[in-house]
Every structure is written in structure tokens, then in C-alpha cells.
N, C-alpha and C positions, 0 to 999 in steps of 0.2 A: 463292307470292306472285303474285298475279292487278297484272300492272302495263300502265301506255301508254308503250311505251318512242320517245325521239324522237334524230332524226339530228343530233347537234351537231359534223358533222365537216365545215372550215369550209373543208379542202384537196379536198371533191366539188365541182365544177361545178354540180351542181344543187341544193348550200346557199349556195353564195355571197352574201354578203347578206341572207341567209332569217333574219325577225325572231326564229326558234325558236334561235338562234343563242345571244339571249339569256336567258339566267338567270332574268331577271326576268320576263321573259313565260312563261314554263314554271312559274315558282312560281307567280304569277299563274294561270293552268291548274289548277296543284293545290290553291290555295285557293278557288276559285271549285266546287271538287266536294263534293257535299253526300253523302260517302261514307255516314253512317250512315243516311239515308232510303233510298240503294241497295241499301245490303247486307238491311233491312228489306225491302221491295221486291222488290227481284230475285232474293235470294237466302234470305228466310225467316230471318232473323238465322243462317246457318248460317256465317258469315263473320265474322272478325275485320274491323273497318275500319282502315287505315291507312295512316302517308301516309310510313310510314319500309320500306324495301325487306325487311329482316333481321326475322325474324319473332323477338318474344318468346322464345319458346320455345328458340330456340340458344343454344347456350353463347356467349357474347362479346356478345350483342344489349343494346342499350340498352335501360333498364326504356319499359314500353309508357304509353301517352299518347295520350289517345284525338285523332282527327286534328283539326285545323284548318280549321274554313267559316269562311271570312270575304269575304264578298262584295264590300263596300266595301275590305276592306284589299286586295283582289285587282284591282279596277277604280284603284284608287291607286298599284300598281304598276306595272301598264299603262301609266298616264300615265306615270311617272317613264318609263319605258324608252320614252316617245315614240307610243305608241298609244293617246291618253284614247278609252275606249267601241268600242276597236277600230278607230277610225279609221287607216287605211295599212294594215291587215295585209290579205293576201292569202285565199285562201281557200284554209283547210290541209286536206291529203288524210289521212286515219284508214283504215291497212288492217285490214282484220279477215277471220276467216268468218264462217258462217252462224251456228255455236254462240254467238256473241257478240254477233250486232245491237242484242239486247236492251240489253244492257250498252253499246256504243258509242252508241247512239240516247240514253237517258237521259246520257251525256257531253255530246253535242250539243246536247240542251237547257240543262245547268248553261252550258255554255261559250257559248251565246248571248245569256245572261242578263249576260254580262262582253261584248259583242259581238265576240265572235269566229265566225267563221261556219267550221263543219268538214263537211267532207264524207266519208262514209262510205264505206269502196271495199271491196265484199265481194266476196273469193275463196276460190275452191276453197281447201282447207287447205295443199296440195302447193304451188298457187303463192303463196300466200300465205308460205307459208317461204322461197321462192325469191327473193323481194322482200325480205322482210327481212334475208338474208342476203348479200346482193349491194347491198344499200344503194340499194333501187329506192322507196322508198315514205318519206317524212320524219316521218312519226305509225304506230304500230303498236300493236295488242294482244300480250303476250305474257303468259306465264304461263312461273317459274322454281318447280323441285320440286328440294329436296336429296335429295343420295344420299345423307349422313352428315352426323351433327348436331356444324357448327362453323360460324361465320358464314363464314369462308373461302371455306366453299360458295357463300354469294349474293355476297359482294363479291370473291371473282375474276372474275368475268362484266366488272368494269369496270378493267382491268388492257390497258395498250397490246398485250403478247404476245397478247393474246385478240379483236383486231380479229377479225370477221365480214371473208370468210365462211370462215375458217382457225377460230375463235373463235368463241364464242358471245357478245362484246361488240358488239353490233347495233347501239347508238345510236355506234360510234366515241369514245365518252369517253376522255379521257387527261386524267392530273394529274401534276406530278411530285413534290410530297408523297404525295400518295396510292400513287405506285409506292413512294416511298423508305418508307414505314410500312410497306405489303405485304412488302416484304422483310425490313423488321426484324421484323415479326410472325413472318415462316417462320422466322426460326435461332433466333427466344430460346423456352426449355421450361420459362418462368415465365407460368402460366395471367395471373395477375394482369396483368402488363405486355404481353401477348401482346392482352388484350383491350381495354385500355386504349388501344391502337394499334388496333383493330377500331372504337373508338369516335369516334374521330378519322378514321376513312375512311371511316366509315359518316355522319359529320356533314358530311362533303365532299358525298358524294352527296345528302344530304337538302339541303343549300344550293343546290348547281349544277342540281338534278334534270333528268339523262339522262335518267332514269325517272322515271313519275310513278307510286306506288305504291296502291293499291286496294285489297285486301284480302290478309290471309291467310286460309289453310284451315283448319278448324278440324275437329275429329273428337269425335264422341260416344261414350263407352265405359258399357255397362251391367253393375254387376259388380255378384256378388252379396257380401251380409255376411260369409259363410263365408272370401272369398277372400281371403288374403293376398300380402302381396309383391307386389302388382299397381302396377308402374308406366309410366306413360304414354310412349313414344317421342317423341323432338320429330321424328322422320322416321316417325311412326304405324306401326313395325313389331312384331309382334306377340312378345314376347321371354316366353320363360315359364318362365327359366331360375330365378326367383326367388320364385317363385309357389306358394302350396301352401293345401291346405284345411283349414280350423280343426281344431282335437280335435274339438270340441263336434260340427261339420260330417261329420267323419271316423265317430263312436260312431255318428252317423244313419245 
């Protein structure tokens, strides 16, 4: 998941205050992104668009739904949280590197359309981790890859234990439902109620958005007819324990 993850932790010195604090100007952010002409665009439709963190494809993920533009309902919210057309807000800092100006740059345009004015701060890759990990930068690019397919994987990243830079929870989020479902999720060994709790902390994160979510990855596989048993990884690892080639395939 290609996301922009933002600092909502409100005990730093240098969020105190900071409009990105609220909720409502962050969603606002993520409806004012016109993800499907991006991912068209930037990325050749090789990209899922979405505006939820947990990619389809996991076990526990909420069914998919394509994302939310709405430009007006996104300048409507602004207001409500006190900023009509951007007026008072500050001028937010976006780190990135070099591989992503593309991507950050077309950000900065959706997001000035809502008047929000962003500036782009492109570092080496090394300090760019350093910043984000150390909580030096309040807007980021990041990119989460799972090692094994269960939503766990993406929504442990926003669990207190996981604070940056011991953790790879960058934006500092914390919920206390959201910890109390994590835990119930890890002892019960019923898929059904295990993801059903997965669904409830993933709808947290889509309301609060710490993150604002961009796209998943998507993979292309060319198989021929012969093949069977071929089924697709939601971690795109190539498993071929199950796979075999027809009679018909086999007599050739």
C-alpha cells in the first residue's frame, strides 16, 4: 500500500496545535485526491486505487469500493473544522524522495484545488527514513509491503507498542478501542470473529485517517491453459506446490 502518512501526535512540540491534528482536515485531504486519474496517469492503471489502508486481497480486509472524490464534500469539511478554502492553515511540509516527486507533485495540485498549499521536501532516501522515524517531518510518503497474508500485517503498524522510531507506527496514532479489538483479535482462533474485529479497526483508521491511503499493488500473472492449480499469492509469492500440467498438456 503506497500511502501519506501524517503526525497526529499531539504530546510533540512541533504538533501542538497543528490543524493536521484534526480528523476532519485529513479526510478532507483524502477526498479532495482524485486517486483514479493518478493511478491512470502515473502509474498506467498498474495500481489499485484506494482510500482504505488493507488491501482487498488479505484475509480479514473489508470488500473493496472503489475510492471517494469529492471535492465539494471535502472543501465542506474544511469549513466545518474551521478552515473554509484553507483559510488559517499553515503551509504543510510533504517529505518524500526523488522516486516519488511525481506522485507528491500531482498531491499538491488536487490539494490546492481544496486550498491547502503543501510543500514538497525531497530527501536522499536514508534521511528521509530518519525523519520519519524520529518524527522530524509532519506529512510523509510511505509505502507498507506484507510479509504474510492477514490484515494484522497492515493494522499492527497503528498499535501504541509500535510508536516510531522503536516501531514502525510513524504517524504516532493511538486508540483505545482500536488496542482493545487488537488484542481480542490475537487470542480468539475463530477466522469469522477475528476478522470481524479486523473490520472495526480498520474502519477506525479509515475515519481518523493517520494515513491517507493511495493505492495498492497490483501484479499481473500470464498462465497458460494447460496449467492447473495455479493460485495467485495475496503476498505475490510464487507457491507451486499445487500446480500441475493437464493430461491433454502432458500426451504433447
Amino acid at each position: 500500500t503506497d500511502y501519506i502518512g501524517v503526525l497526529v501526535d499531539e504530546n510533540l512540540e512541533s504538533m501542538k496545535g497543528h490543524p493536521l491534528l484534526d480528523a476532519r482536515v485529513r479526510r478532507a485531504m483524502s477526498l479532495s485526491i482524485d486517486r483514479q486519474s493518478m493511478a491512470k496517469v502515473l502509474r498506467r492503471n498498474s495500481v489499485l486505487p484506494s482510500d482504505r489502508f488493507v488491501p482487498p486481497s488479505i484475509p480479514g480486509a473489508t470488500t473493496y469500493t472503489a475510492p471517494s472524490y469529492h471535492l465539494e464534500g471535502a472543501k465542506a469539511l474544511l469549513k466545518e473544522a474551521g478552515y473554509p478554502e484553507g483559510e488559517g492553515l499553515p503551509v504543510i511540509q510533504l517529505g518524500t524522495t526523488a522516486d516519488y516527486v511525481d506522485l507528491c507533485s500531482s498531491l499538491q495540485s488536487n490539494w490546492e484545488k481544496l486550498g491547502i498549499q503543501v510543500e514538497v521536501d525531497v530527501a536522499p532516501s536514508a534521511v528521509h527514513r530518519e525523519r520519519v522515524s524520529t518524527s522530524k517531518i509532519e506529512m510523509f510518503q510511505k509505502s507498507w509491503l506484507a510479509d504474510y497474508a492477514d490484515s494484522e500485517n497492515f493494522l499492527g503498524l497503528f498499535r501504541k507498542a509500535n510508536f516510531s522510531p522503536s516501531g514502525p507506527n510513524y504517524t504516532h496514532f493511538t486508540n483505545p478501542n482500536y488496542e482493545r479489538w487488537y488484542d481480542e483479535a490475537m487470542v480468539t482462533s475463530i477466522d469469522t470473529i477475528r476478522w470481524q474485529l479486523y473490520s472495526k479497526m480498520e474502519n477506525i483508521i479509515h475515519n481518523q485517517m493517520p494515513v491517507i491511503p493511495l493505492f495498492h499493488d497490483q501484479v499481473t500473472h500470464f498462465v497458460s491453459k494447460e496449467v492447473e492449480g495455479w493460485i495467485v499469492s495475496p503476498v505475490n509469492r510464487l507457491d507451486l506446490r499445487r500446480v500441475k500440467l493437464s493430461f491433454a498438456n502432458a500426451k504433447n
